[in-house]
matplotlib code that plots the C-alpha trace (Angstrom):
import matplotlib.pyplot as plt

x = [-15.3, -17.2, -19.9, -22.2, -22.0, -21.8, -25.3, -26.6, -26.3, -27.3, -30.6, -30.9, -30.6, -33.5, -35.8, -35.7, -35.8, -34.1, -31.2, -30.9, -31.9, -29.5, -26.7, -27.2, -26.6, -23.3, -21.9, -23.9, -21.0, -18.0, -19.8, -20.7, -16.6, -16.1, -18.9, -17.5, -13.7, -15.4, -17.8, -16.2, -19.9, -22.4, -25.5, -24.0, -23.0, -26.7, -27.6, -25.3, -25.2, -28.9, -28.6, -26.1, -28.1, -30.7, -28.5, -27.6, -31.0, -32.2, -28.6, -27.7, -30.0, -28.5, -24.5, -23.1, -20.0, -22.6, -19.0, -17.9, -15.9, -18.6, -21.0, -18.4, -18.2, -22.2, -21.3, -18.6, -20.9, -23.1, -20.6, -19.7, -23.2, -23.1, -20.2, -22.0, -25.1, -24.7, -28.2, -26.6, -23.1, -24.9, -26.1, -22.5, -21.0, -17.6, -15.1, -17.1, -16.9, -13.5, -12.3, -14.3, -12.6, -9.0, -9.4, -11.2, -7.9, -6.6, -9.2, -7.4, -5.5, -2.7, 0.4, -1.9, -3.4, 0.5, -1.2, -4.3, -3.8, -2.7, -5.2, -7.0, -7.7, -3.8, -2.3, -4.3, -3.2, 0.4, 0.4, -0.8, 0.8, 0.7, -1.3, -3.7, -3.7, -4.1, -6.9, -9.3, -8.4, -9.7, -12.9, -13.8, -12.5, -12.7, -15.2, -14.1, -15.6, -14.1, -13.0, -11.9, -9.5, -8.3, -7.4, -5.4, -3.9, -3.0, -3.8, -6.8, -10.4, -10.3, -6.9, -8.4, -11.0, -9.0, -6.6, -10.0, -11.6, -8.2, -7.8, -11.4, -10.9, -8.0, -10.2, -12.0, -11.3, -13.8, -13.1, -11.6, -14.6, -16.4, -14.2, -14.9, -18.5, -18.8, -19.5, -17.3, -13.4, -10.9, -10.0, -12.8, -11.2, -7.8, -9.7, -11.6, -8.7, -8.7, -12.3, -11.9, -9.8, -11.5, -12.5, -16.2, -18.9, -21.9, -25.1, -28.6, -30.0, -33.0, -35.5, -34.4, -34.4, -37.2, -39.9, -38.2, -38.9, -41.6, -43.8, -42.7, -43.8, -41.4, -39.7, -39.7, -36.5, -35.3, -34.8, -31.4, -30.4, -28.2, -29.9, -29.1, -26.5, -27.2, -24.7, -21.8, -18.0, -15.9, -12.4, -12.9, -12.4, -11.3, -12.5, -10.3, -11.4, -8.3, -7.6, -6.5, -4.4, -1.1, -2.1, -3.5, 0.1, 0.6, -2.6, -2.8, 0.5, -0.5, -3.5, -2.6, -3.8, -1.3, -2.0, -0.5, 0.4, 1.8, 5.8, 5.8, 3.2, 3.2, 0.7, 0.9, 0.9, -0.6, 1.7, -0.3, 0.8, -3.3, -3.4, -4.5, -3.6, -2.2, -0.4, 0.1, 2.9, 2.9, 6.3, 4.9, 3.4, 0.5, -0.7, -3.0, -3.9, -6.4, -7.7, -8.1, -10.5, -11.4, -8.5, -8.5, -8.3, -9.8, -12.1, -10.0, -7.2, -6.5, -4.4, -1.6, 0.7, 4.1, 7.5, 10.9, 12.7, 16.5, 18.5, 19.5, 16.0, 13.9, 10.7, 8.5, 4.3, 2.6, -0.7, -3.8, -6.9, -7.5, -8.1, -6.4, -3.4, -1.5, 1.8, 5.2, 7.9, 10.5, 12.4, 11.3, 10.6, 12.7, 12.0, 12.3, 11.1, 9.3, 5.7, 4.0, 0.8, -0.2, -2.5, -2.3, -4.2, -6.8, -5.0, -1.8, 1.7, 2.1, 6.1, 5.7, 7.3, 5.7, 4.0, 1.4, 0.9, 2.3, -0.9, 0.7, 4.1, 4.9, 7.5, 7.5, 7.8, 7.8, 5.7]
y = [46.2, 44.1, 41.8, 43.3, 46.5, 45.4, 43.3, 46.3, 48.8, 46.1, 45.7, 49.4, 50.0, 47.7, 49.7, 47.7, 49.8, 46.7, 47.0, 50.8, 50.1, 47.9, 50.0, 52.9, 50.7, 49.4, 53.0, 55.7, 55.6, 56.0, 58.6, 60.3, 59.9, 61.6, 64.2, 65.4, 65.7, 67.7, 69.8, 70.0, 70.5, 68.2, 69.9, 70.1, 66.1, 65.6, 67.6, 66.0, 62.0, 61.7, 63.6, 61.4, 57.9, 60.0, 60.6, 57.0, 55.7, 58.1, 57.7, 54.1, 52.8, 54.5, 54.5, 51.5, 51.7, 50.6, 50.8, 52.0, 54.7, 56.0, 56.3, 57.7, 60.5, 60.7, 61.8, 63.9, 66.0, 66.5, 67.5, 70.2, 71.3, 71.8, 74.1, 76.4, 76.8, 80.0, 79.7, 76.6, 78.0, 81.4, 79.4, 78.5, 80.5, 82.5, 80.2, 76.7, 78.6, 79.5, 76.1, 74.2, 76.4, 76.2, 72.4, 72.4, 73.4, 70.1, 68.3, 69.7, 66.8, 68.5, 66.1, 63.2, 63.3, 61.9, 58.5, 58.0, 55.4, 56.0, 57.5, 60.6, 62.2, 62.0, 63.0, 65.8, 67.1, 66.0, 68.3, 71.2, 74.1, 73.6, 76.4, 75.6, 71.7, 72.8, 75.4, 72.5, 70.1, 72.6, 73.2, 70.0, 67.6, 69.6, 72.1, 75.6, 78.2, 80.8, 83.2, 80.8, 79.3, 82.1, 83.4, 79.9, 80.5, 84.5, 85.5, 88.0, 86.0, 87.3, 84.8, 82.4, 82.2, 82.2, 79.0, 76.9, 77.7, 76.6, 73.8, 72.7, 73.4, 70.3, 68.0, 67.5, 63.6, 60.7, 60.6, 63.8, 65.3, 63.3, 64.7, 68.1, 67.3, 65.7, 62.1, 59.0, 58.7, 57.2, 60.1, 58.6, 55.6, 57.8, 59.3, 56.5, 55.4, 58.8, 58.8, 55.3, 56.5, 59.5, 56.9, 56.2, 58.5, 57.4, 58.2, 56.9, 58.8, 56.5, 58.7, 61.9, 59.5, 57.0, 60.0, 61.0, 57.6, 57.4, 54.2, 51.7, 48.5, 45.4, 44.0, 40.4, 39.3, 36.3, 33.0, 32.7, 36.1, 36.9, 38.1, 41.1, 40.3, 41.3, 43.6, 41.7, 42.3, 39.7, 42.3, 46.0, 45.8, 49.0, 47.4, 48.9, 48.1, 46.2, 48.2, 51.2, 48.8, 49.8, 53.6, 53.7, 54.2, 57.1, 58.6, 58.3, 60.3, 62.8, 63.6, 63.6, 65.9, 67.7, 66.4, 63.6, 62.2, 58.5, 58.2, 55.2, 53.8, 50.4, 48.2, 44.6, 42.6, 38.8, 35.9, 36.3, 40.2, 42.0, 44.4, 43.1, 45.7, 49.1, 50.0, 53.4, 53.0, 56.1, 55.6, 55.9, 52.5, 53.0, 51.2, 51.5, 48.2, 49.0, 45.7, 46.3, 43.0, 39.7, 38.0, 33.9, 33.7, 30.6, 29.7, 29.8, 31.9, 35.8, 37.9, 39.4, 42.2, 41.8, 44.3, 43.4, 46.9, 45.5, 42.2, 41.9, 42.6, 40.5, 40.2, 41.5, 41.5, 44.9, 43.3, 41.0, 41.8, 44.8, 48.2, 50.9, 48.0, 48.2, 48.2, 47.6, 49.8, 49.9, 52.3, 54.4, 53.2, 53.4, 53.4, 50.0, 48.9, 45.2, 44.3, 41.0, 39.5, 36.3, 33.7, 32.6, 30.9, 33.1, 35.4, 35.7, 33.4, 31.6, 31.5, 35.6, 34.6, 34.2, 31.0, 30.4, 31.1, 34.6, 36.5, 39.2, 41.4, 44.7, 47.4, 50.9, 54.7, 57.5, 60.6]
z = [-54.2, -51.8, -52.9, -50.4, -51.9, -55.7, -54.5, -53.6, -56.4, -58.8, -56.9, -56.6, -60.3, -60.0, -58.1, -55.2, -51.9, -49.3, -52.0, -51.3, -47.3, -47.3, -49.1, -46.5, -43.8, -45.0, -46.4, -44.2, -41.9, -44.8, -45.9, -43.3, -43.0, -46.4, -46.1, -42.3, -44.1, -46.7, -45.0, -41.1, -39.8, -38.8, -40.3, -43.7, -43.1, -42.8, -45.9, -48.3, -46.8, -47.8, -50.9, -51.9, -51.8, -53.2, -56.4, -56.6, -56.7, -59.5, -61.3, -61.0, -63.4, -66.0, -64.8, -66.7, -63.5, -60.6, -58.6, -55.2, -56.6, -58.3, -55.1, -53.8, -56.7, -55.9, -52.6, -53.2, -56.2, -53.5, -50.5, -53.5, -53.6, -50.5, -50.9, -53.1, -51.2, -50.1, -47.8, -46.3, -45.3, -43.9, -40.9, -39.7, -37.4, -38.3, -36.4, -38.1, -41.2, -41.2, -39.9, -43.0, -45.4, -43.8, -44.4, -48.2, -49.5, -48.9, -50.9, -53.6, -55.7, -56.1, -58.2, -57.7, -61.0, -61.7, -60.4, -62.8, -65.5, -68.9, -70.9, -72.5, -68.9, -67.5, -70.9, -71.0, -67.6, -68.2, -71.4, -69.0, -67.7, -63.4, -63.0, -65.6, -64.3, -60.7, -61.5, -63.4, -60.7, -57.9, -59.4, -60.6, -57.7, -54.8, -55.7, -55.2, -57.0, -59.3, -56.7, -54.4, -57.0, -57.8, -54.1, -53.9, -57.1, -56.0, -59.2, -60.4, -60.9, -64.7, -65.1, -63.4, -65.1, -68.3, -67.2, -66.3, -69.8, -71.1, -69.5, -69.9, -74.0, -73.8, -72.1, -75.1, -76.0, -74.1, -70.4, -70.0, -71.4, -68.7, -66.0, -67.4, -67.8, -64.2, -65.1, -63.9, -65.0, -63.4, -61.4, -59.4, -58.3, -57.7, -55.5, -53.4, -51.0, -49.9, -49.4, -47.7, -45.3, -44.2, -41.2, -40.4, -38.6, -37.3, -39.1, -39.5, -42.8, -43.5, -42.1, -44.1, -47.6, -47.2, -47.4, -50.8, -52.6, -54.7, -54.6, -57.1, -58.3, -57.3, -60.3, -61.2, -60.6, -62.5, -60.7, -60.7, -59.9, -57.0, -53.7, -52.2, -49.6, -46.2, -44.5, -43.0, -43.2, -41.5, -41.0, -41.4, -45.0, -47.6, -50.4, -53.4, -56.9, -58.0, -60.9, -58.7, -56.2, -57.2, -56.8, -53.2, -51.6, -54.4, -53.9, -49.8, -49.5, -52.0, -50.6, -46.6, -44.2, -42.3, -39.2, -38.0, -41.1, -40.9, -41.2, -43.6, -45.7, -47.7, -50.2, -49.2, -52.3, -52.6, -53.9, -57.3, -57.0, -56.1, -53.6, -50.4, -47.5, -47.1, -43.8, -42.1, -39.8, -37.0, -35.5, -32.3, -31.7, -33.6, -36.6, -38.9, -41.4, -44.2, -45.6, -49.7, -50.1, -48.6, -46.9, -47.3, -43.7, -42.6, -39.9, -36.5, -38.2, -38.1, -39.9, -38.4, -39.2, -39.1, -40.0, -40.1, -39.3, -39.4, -40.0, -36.0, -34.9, -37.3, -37.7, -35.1, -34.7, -35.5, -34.1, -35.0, -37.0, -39.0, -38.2, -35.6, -34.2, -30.9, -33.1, -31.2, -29.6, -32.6, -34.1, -37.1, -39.7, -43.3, -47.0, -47.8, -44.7, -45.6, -43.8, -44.1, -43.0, -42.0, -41.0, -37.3, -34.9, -32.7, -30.3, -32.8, -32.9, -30.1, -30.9, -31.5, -34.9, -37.7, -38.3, -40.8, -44.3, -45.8, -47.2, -48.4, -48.2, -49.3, -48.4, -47.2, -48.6, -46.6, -47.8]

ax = plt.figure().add_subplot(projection="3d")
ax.plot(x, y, z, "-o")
ax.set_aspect("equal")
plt.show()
């Protein structure tokens, strides 16, 4: 998780209104990002991006997480809201409505729960029946109702109903009950690369959250407390808690959307073996590179991205920087595939080899 953002929730479980000022104007956007994947209209986007920050500065005081994933779960309690206000979704029209609801069905985790960390929560939904598993899962992570779950499921409400009270009565042991209770697990940070993905949106929700805060008095912060950070981000970073590095490749293919979904993904590893980057490969010249965390890039350097697809072709630039990449007119590319990044001077190799320091490596998987 960024600094920045860790700054910023530890000021705003202090009461202190620049921290949360300053946490809406590094996340508004990703959120916005999640909320419009969830929602697919932009008056419900501005219902729920506002009510999320809200949540987090009543909640974070007493959350002992204060982590991205769980502002993240904030927002996504909220998009569910959302979801269930029927006075909200009466206002759409039949084709917004029909679109938004086409699309929720893919917010469902599906087999992804196969990529939690051992513990109470996955045992209990590895001991589960599928439809039971899948039944919990769409209630409680993507937030369809009863009837809803059980038009997915084609069965009758009345056995839907009875595989989510069973399944809710063996999530009875620490963080599953959380899960079924709707606090923080791990299935939150599962869910966060997804979210991260989701791309940004731009969004200004100040006005609709500053009238909502209530005056307070500014605490006296010790002297040799941090300061919140102000925003800055050096590469479009997708700052991944590094517990859940090893799941993001899992948990991005699982969770794709069926339209144009990348032909190869890979987790770029660091020489000390943490997650640094995660690459979406098109197989069409385009790239995507999702940094997981500060890169040690230094001061006249860039990263760039770098694939080898075969022995005769070697390796061969993807781009420079982060972010959406012009890629490189190669074949497709192949389980196994390896990708690399580097550290080279501004503007990229000037050999168009690799030339500096290897950041990280990883290889490829296609979904």
């Amino acid at each position: 998780m960024s600094h920045e953002t860790e700054a910023a929730l530890r000021g705003c479980a202090l009461r202190d209104e620049s921290a949360l000022h300053a946490l809406v104007t590094m996340e508004a956007g990703r959120f916005a990002g999640v909320a419009t994947r969830m929602l697919r209209h932009p008056e419900l986007v501005a219902q729920a991006v506002p009510a999320a920050f809200l949540r987090i500065w009543r909640e974070v005081a007493e959350t002992p997480y204060q982590t991205l994933d769980w502002a993240f779960s904030c927002l996504r309690a909220e998009c569910r809201a959302v979801l269930r206000d029927a006075d909200a979704l009466a206002g759409l029209d039949a084709d917004a409505l029909g679109v938004m609801q086409q699309n929720r069905q893919y917010l469902a985790p599906g087999e992804a729960w196969r990529f939690l960390p051992q513990g109470a929560l996955r045992d209990a939904l590895a001991d589960m029946d599928q439809p039971l598993r899948q039944s919990v899962l769409l209630v409680h992570a993507a937030g369809f109702s009863l009837d809803e779950v059980a038009a997915l499921q084609k069965v009758p409400p009345g056995i839907a109903q009875a595989w989510i009270a069973d399944a809710l009565s063996r999530l009875g042991d620490g963080e599953a009950q959380a899960f079924a209770d709707g606090r923080h697990t791990p299935v939150d940070a599962v869910l966060l690369p997804l979210d991260l993905c989701a791309g940004e949106v731009a969004c200004d929700p100040w006005a609709d959250i500053a009238p909502h805060l209530a005056p307070v008095t500014t605490p006296q912060v010790p002297e040799d407390a941090a300061p919140v950070a102000s925003p800055r981000r050096k590469w479009p970073v997708l700052p991944v808690a590094a517990a859940i590095g090893g799941l993001a490749i899992g948990v991005l293919a699982a969770f794709a959307l069926p339209t144009r979904a990348p032909a190869a993904l890979a987790v770029l590893l660091t020489p000390q073996g943490t997650p640094a980057a995660v690459v979406e490969d098109y197989a069409n010249g385009s790239v995507k590179l999702h940094m997981v965390g500060d890169i040690p890039v230094a001061d006249g350097q860039v990263p760039q991205l770098w694939t080898r697809p075969s022995l005769e072709m070697g390796t061969v630039s993807l781009g420079v920087g982060a972010g959406v990449l012009d890629g490189a007119d190669l074949p497709a590319p192949q389980s196994g595939q390896t990708y690399q990044i580097t550290a080279e001077p501004e503007g990229g190799s000037p050999t168009g080899r690799p030339t500096g320091p290897v950041i990280a490596t990883g290889t490829a998987i296609r979904p």
